[in-house]
C-alpha positions as CSV (number, residue, x, y, z in Angstrom):
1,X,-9.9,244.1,89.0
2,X,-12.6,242.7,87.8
3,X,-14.6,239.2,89.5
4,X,-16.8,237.0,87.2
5,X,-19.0,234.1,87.9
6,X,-19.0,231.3,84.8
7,X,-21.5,228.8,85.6
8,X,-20.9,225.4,83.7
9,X,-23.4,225.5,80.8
10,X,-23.1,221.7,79.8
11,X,-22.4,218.6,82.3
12,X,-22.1,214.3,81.6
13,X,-21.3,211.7,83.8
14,X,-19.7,208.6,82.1
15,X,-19.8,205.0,84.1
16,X,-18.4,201.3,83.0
17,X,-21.5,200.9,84.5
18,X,-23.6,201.6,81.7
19,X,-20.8,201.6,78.6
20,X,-23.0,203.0,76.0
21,X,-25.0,205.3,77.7
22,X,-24.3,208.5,79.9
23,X,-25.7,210.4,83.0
24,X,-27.1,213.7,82.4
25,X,-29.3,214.6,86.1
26,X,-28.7,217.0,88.9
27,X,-25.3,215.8,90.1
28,X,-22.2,214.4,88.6
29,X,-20.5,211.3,89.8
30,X,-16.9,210.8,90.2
31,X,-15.0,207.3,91.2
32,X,-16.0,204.0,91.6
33,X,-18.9,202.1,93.1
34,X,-17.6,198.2,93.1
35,X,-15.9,197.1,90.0
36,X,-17.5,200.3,88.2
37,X,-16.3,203.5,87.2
38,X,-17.4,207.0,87.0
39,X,-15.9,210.4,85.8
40,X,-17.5,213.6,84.5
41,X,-17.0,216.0,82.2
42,X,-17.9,219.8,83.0
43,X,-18.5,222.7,80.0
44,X,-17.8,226.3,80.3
45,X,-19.2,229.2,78.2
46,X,-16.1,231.6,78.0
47,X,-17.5,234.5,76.2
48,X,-18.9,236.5,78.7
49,X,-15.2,237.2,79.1
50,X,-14.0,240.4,77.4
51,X,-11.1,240.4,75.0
52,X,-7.9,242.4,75.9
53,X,-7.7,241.1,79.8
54,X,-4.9,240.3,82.0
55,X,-6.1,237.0,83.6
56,X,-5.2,237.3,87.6
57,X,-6.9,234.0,88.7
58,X,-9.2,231.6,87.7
59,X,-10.6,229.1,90.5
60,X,-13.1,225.8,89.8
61,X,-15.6,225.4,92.6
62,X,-17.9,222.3,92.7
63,X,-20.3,221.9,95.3
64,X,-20.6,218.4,97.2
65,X,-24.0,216.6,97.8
66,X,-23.1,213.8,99.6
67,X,-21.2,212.7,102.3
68,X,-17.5,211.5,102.0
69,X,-16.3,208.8,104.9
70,X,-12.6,209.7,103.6
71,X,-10.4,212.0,101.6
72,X,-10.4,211.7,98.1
73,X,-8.0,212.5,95.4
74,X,-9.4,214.1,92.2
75,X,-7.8,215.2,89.1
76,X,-9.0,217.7,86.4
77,X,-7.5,218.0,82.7
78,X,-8.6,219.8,79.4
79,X,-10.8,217.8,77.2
80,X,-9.8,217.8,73.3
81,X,-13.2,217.5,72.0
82,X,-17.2,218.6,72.6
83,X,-19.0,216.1,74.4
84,X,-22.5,215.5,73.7
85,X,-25.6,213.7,74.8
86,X,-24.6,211.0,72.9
87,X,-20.8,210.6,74.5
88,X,-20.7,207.5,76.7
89,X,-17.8,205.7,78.5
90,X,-17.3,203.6,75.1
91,X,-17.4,206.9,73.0
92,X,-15.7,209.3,75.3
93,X,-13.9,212.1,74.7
94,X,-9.7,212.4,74.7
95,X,-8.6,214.6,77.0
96,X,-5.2,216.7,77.1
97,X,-2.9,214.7,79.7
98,X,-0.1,217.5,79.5
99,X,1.0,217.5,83.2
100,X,1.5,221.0,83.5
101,X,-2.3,221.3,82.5
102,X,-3.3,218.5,84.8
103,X,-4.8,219.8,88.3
104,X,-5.2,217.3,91.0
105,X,-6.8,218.3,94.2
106,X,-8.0,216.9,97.3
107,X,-11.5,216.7,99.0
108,X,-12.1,215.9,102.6
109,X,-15.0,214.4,104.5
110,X,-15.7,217.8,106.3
111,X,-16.0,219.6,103.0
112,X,-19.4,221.2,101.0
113,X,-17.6,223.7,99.0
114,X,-14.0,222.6,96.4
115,X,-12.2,224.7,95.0
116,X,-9.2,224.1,93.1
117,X,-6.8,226.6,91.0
118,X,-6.9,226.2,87.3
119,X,-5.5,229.6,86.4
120,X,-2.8,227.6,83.6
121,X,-5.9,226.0,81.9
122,X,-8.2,228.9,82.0
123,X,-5.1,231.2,80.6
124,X,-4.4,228.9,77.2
125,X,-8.3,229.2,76.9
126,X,-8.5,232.6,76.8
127,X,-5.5,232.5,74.4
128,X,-7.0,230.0,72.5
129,X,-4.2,227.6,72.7
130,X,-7.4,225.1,73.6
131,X,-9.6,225.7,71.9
132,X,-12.4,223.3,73.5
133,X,-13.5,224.8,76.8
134,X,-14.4,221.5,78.5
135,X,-12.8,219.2,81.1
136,X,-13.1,215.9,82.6
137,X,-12.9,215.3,86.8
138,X,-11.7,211.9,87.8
139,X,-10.5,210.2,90.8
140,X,-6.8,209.6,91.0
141,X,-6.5,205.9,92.8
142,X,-3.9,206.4,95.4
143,X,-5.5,204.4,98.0
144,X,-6.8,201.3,96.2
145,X,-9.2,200.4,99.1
146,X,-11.2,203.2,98.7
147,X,-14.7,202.6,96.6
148,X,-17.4,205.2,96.6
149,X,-18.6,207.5,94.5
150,X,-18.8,211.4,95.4
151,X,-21.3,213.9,93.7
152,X,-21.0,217.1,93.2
153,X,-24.0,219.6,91.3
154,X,-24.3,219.4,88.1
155,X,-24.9,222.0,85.6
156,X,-28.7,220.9,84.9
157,X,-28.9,221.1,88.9
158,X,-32.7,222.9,90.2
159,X,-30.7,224.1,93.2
160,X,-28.8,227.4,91.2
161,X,-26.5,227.1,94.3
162,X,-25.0,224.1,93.8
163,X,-23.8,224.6,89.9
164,X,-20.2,224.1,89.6
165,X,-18.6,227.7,88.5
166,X,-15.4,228.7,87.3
167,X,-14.4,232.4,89.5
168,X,-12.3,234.5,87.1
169,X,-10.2,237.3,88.4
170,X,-8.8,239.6,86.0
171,X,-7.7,243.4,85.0
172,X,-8.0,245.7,81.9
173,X,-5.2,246.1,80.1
174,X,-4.0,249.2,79.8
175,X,-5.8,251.8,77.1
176,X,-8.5,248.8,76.3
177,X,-12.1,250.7,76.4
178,X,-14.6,249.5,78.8
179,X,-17.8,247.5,78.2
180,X,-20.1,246.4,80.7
181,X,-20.8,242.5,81.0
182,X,-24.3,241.5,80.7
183,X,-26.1,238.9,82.5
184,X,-23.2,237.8,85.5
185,X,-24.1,236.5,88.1
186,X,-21.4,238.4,90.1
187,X,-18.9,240.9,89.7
188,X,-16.9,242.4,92.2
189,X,-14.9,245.9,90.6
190,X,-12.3,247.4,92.7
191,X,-11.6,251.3,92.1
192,X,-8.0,252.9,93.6
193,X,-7.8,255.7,95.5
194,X,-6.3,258.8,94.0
195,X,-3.2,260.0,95.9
């Protein structure tokens, strides 16, 4: 089994805020300040993946930079498109809102690290059933007194620490020759014992 590290290579925040315009800094926003909304989109680099895997697990992890008062409800889904640095909430991307690909998760007050399986999503990418490798984070409004926006690093964040990753777990398929991955940022190799 094999462990790899793919940092997000591209990152947007969208607002109502500012309708033709987006937010490309240090950390993404997600939910609503006032009458305002906010969602991000994430990209993710896939080809430091070899061909001919068996995909085992494949988990999102965002890194908070603020401080929640209550738990939030977020929701992740494919994007159908690129986004770019001229997408804005006016000109946003469509995203895929098949609810077998749709991931909601939950983070709490207490929390710094979130992470969240998409192992369904990562799987049709690496089949190419989707072929863009982007997705958009919103918050899902199940409490609709709740305002506040929560940030999470970005992928243009200084801090290395806090860039949102995707961890992919996966194995060799049988008889598939072995090549090395260059430039990971971790990779974790498990070797069986011989009886």
């Amino acid at each position: 089994m094999a462990v790899v590290n793919i940092p997000a290579s591209k990152s947007l925040t969208l607002s109502s805020k500012t309708p033709l315009k987006n937010i490309k800094r240090n950390k993404i926003f997600i939910g609503s300040q006032g009458r305002y909304v906010y969602y991000s989109y994430l990209f993710f680099n896939m080809d430091m993946i070899p061909d001919n895997i068996s995909l085992l697990a494949a988990r999102l992890v965002l890194f908070k930079t603020d401080k929640l008062q209550e738990t939030r409800q977020f929701a992740i889904y494919p994007l159908l498109q690129e986004f770019c640095s001229l997408t804005s909430y006016l000109y946003s991307c469509p995203f895929e809102v098949c609810p077998t690909l749709r991931r909601t998760f939950n983070v709490f007050a207490s929390d710094i690290v979130v992470e969240t399986d998409i192992t369904g999503l990562v799987g049709r990418w690496l089949d190419n059933t989707l072929v863009n490798r982007g997705i958009a984070i919103i918050e899902e409004k199940f409490n609709s007194r709740m305002t506040g926006r929560t940030s999470f690093g970005s992928a243009y964040c200084k801090d290395k620490t806090l860039i949102p990753y995707i961890r992919v777990a996966y194995k060799e398929k049988e008889g598939s020759p072995y090549f090395p991955i260059p430039n990971i940022g971790y990779c974790a190799t498990v070797i069986p014992c011989k009886s």
